[in-house]
C-alpha positions, -999 to +999 in steps of 0.1 A: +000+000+000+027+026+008+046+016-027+011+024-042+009+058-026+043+067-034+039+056-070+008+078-070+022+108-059+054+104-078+029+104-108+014+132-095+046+152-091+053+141-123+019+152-142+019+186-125+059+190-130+052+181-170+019+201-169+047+231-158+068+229-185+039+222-210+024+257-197+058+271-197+071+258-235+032+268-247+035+304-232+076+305-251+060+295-284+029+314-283+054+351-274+078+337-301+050+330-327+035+367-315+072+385-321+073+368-352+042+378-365+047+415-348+080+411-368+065+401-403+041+430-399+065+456-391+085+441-423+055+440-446+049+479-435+089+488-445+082+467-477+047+483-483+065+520-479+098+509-497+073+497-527+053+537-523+085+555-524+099+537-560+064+545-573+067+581-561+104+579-575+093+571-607+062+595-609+088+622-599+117+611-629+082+610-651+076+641-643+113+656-651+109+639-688+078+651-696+083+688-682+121+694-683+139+673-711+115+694-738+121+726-724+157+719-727+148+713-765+134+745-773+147+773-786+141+799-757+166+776-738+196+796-727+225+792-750+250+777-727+227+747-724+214+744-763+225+709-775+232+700-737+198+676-731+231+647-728+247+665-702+220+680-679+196+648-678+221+619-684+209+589-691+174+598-670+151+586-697+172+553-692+167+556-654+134+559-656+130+531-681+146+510-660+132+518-628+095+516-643+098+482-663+127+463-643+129+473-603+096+482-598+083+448-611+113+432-585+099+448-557+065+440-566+081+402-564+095+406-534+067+418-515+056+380-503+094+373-494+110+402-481+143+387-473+147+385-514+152+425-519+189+427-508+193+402-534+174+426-561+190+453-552+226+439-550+216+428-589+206+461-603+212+494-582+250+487-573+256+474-609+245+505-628+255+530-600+294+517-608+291+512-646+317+529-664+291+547-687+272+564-659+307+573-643+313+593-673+282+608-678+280+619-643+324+636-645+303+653-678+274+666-660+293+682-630+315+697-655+293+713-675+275+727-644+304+735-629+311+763-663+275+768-671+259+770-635+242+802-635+223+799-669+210+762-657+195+782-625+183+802-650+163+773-668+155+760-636+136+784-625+122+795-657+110+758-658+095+757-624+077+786-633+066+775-663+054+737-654+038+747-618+060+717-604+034+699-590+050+662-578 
């Protein structure tokens, strides 16, 4: 009989002792599985607003080749800058190609795994920031504002004036 009753309470020691860590290992996963979910949420808002900023980079580059690129084109342009559309803008219609039809559509991809964008954006931005053509086109640019600064303020804010800059 006493064998029987110590059997019995050992098994009750042990029921409540596993019940314990049952409690405690169900109260670990369910703060791990909240921090992870707090986590993916917080990481689906930095996607959501990463994804907002590119579209409001590309409306904005939009907007510079629709309003600027054929003011720089006409013939009221100041003469320092005739037959510079190369040097002020670059390759900005390229830019925006690129950002519009490649990276935007990358991000878009990336949305469900977030973890993917370095991975994007070690492909594409890094790549064309260092490209030899862009390096020259950007020692060309601050050149050519460098000797013809004042007259580009001058189609600046001509420009402005003109389009009602509105981005």
């Amino acid at each position: 009989m006493i064998r029987v009753q110590q059997a019995l309470g050992w098994l009750a020691f042990g029921i409540e002792l596993l019940t314990y860590l049952l409690t405690y290992l169900l109260t670990y996963l369910l703060t791990y599985l909240y921090y992870l979910l707090y986590s993916f949420s917080v990481l689906s808002l930095v996607m959501e607003e990463l994804l907002q900023t590119e579209k409001d980079y590309i409306h904005a580059l939009n907007y510079v080749v629709d309003n600027y690129i054929p003011e720089i084109l006409s013939e009221t342009v100041p003469q320092p800058l005739r037959g510079k559309k190369n040097v002020v803008f670059g390759n900005l219609q390229n830019i925006c190609k690129f950002h519009n039809e490649a990276f935007l559509r990358e991000i878009e991809a990336c949305m469900p795994f977030p973890f993917q964008l370095g991975a994007c954006f070690l492909r594409h931005v890094i790549m064309h920031l260092h490209s030899p053509k862009n390096m020259v086109a950007k020692v060309e640019s601050e050149n050519s504002l460098q000797k013809d600064g004042y007259a580009v303020l001058l189609f600046l804010f001509r420009s402005v004036s003109i389009c009602r800059c509105e981005i």
